[in-house]
KOLVO-612331 format. One record per residue (C-alpha): residue in one letter; z, x, y. Coordinates in pm, whole numbers, padded with zeros to 5 digits, always signed. Layout:
# KOLVO-612331
AZXY
...
# end
This chain:
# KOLVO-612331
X-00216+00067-00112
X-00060-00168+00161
X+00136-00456+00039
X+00029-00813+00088
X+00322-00844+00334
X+00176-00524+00546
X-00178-00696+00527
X-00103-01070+00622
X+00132-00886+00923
X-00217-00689+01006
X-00466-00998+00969
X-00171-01202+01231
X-00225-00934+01509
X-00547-00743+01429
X-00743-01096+01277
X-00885-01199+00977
X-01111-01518+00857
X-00882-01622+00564
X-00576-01726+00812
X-00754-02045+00869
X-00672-02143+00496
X-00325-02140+00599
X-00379-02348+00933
X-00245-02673+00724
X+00116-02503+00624
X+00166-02381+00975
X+00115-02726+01085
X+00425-02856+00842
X+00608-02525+00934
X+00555-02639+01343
X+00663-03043+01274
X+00977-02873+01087
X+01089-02628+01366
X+00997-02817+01630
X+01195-03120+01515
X+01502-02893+01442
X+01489-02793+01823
X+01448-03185+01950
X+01792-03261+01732
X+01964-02977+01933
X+01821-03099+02236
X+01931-03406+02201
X+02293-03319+02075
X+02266-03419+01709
X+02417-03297+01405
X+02709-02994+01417
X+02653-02782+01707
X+02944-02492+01784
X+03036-02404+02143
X+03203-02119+02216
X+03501-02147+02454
X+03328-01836+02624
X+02997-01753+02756
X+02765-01683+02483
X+02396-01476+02564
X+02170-01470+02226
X+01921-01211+02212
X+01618-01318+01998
X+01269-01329+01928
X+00975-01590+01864
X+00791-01313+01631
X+00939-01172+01303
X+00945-00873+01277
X+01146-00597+01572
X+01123-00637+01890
X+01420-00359+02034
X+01692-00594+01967
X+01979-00355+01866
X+01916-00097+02131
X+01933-00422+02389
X+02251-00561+02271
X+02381-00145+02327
X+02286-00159+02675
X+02400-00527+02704
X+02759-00455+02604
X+02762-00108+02770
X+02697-00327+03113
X+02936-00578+02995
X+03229-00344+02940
X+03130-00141+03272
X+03258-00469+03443
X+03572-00469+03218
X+03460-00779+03019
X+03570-00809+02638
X+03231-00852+02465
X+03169-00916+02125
X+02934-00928+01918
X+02825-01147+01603
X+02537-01116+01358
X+02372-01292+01063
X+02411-00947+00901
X+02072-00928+00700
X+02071-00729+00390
X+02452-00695+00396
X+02660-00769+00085
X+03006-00762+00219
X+03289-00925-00032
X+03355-01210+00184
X+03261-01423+00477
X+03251-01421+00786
X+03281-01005+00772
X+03424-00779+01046
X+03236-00476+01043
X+03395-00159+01072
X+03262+00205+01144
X+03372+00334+00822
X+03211+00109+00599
X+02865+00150+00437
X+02579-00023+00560
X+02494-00175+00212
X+02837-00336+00292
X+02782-00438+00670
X+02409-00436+00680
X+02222-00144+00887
X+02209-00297+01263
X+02528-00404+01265
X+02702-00113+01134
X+02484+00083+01410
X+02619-00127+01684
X+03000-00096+01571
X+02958+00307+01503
X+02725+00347+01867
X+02997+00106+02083
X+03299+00028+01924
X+03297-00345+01967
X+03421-00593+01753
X+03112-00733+01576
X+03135-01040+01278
X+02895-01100+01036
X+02782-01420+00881
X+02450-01615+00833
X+02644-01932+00962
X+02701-01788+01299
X+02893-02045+01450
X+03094-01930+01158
X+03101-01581+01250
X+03209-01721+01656
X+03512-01889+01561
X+03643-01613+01313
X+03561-01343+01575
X+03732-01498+01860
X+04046-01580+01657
X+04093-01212+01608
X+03999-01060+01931
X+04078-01200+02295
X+03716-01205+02416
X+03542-01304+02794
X+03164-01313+02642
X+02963-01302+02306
X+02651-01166+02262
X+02426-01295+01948
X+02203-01052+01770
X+01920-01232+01685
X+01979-01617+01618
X+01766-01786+01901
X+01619-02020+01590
X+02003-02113+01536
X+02060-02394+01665
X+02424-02495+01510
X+02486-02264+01758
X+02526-02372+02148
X+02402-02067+02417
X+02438-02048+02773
X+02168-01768+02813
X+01848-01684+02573
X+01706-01354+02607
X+01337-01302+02410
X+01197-00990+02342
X+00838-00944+02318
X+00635-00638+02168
X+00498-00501+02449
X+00177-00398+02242
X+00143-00633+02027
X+00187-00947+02151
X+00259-01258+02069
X-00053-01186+01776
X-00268-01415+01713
X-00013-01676+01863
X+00031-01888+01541
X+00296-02012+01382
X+00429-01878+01032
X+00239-01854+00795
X-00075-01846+00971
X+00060-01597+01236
X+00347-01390+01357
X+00545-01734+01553
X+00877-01877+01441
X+00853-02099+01728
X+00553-02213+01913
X+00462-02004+02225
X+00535-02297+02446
X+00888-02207+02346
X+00907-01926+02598
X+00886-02139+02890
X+01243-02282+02815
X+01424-01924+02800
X+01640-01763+03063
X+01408-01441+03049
X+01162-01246+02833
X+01159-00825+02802
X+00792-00675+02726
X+00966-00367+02501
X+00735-00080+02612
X+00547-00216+02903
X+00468-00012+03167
X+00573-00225+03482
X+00728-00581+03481
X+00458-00839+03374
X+00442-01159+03558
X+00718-01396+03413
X+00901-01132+03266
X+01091-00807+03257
X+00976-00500+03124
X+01239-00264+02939
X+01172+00093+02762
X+01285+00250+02469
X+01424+00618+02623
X+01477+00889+02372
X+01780+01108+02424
X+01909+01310+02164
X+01822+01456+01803
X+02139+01427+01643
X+02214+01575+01277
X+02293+01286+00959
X+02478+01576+00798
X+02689+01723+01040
X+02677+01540+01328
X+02531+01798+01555
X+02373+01693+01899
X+02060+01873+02000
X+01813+01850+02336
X+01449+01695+02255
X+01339+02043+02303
X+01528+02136+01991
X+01204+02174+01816
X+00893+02335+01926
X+00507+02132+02071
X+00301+02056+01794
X+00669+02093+01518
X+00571+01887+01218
X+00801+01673+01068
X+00852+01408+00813
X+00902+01092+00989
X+01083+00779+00831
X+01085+00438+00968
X+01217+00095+00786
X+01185-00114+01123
X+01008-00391+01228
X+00741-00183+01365
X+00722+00199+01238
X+00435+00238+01432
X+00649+00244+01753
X+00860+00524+01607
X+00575+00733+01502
X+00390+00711+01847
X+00765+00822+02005
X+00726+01131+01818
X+00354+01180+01963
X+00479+01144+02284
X+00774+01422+02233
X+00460+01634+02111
X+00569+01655+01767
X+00300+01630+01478
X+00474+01336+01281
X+00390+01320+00851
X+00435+00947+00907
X+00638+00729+00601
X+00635+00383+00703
X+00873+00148+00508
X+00944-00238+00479
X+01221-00292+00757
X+01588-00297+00618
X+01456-00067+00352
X+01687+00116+00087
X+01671+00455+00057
X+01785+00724-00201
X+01718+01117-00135
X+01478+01118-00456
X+01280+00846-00239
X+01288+01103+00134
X+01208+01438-00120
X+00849+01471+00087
X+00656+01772+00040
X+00567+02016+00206
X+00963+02113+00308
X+00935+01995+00697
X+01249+01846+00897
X+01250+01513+00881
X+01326+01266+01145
X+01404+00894+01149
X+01551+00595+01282
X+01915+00553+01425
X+01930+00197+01210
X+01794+00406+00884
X+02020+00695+00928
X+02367+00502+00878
X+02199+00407+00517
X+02106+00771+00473
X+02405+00975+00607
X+02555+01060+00199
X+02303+01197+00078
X+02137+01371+00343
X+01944+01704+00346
X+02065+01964+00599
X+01789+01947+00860
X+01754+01540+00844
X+01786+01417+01186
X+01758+01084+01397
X+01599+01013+01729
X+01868+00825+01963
X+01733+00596+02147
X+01829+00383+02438
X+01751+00059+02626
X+01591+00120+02992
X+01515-00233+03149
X+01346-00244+03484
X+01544-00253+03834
X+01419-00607+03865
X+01658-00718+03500
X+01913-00515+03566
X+01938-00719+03921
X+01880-01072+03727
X+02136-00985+03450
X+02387-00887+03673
X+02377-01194+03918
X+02340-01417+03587
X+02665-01291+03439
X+02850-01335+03795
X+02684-01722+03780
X+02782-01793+03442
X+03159-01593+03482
X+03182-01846+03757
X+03077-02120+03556
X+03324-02083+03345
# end
């Protein structure tokens, strides 16, 4: 049975009559965030700025969007040019002793949190965690000597000052019904969109108008246990599989599989999910297949054939041309 999270996240995008009962709390929840925004605006209250260039990638929709395997390509471009990037992160679902927390490859993703952790183990870069991420700014840059941070999420954050907001947009589903919580998928109006540097449709086909389009390009099946890096071809057309997803959207994953002609046994969990092996013991005895973000909370207890599907960012000519003369302009700037 589908939990009333899974069903109000269906009624937002696929519609339902009883979201006009909540049509009175999404008006408080729009006077609330929209005021927050007018105080930035306007320079009230404590608002951190960076000494370097700081890019936040975000979303207006809960729920994922492609975030992590942006910020990958982001600071692979970044340290192409030779640039000291960084990274910081509100760190959801981590539990580390302290804070602000510097993540490290070796620690557990209970500890770091699961996207985080990813990023540090994919890239290497130096990557703070902290919910106050102005917080998680100043502590990161007093340990490393850095030319840019990027910010994993956090466009709602506005303690925080940005010089460029990137928005990522479902390419399938939308901006929903195009309410605000709780009566849709919004944490900001939609009018919001027209104030960002640039938007990315993840999985669109061609570059909509106003926007960039970006893909998420599968590269390698690559073994929890052992490490072991194998071709796409590494199993059969029409290869069952147990398929595991705690994302944002497992419904992206699963179609991925499809489309590598794979016959997915699809297990769809909340996003940030724990997981135990009693909880991945599926039946029949297939291989199973997941997430890069789930496997780095999976990796100590995994079976032998448990795999995951890396992934990687693929933005259109068109971004990769506006995010490199944007970095040269704001380089410049400062």
């Amino acid at each position: 049975m589908a939990s009333f999270s899974d069903r109000l996240v269906r009624a937002w995008y696929q519609g339902h009559p009883a979201l006009a009962l909540l049509r009175p709390l999404e008006a408080l929840y729009r006077g609330v965030v929209q005021r927050k925004r007018a105080r930035f605006l306007a320079g009230e209250g404590e608002i951190y700025r960076a000494p370097v260039p700081l890019i936040v990638v975000g979303n207006v929709t809960v729920g994922g969007t492609g975030k992590t395997p942006l910020i990958l390509w982001l600071v692979e471009q970044c340290q192409a040019r030779g640039l000291r990037v960084g990274v910081i992160s509100r760190g959801y679902g981590a539990k580390p002793p302290s804070l602000p927390w510097r993540v490290r490859a070796e620690q557990s993703a209970e500890q770091a949190g699961d996207e985080p952790l990813l990023i540090v183990q994919r890239s290497g870069v130096p990557l703070m965690i902290d919910p106050d991420r102005s917080r998680a700014a100043r502590a990161l840059l007093a340990e490393e000597p850095l030319d840019l941070l990027l910010s994993d999420d956090g466009l709602q954050h506005y303690r925080l000052a940005r010089d460029v907001e990137l928005v990522l947009i479902d390419g399938a589903r939308g901006l929903g019904n195009g309410r605000c919580l709780p009566a849709g998928p919004l944490r900001e109006p939609a009018e919001r969109l027209q104030t960002v540097d640039a938007c990315l449709y993840n999985g669109a086909s061609h570059d909509p108008q106003g926007g960039y389009a970006f893909t998420l390009v599968p590269s390698a099946l690559i073994n929890l246990r052992s490490g072991e890096r194998r071709p796409l071809d590494h199993f059969a057309p029409g290869q069952a599989v147990h398929a595991v997803a705690g994302i944002g959207n497992p419904q992206r994953f699963f179609t991925t599989l499809e489309a590598l002609h794979w016959r997915p046994v699809a297990h769809a969990f909340a996003d940030h999910a724990a997981y135990s092996a009693e909880l991945l013991s599926f039946s029949p005895a297939l291989p199973l297949v997941m997430t890069e973000k789930d496997a780095v909370k999976c990796r100590a207890f995994a079976g032998d054939d448990w795999w995951y599907l890396a992934v990687d960012a693929q933005p259109s000519a068109a971004f990769r041309a506006w995010f490199d003369a944007r970095l040269d302009r704001l380089l410049g700037e400062r």
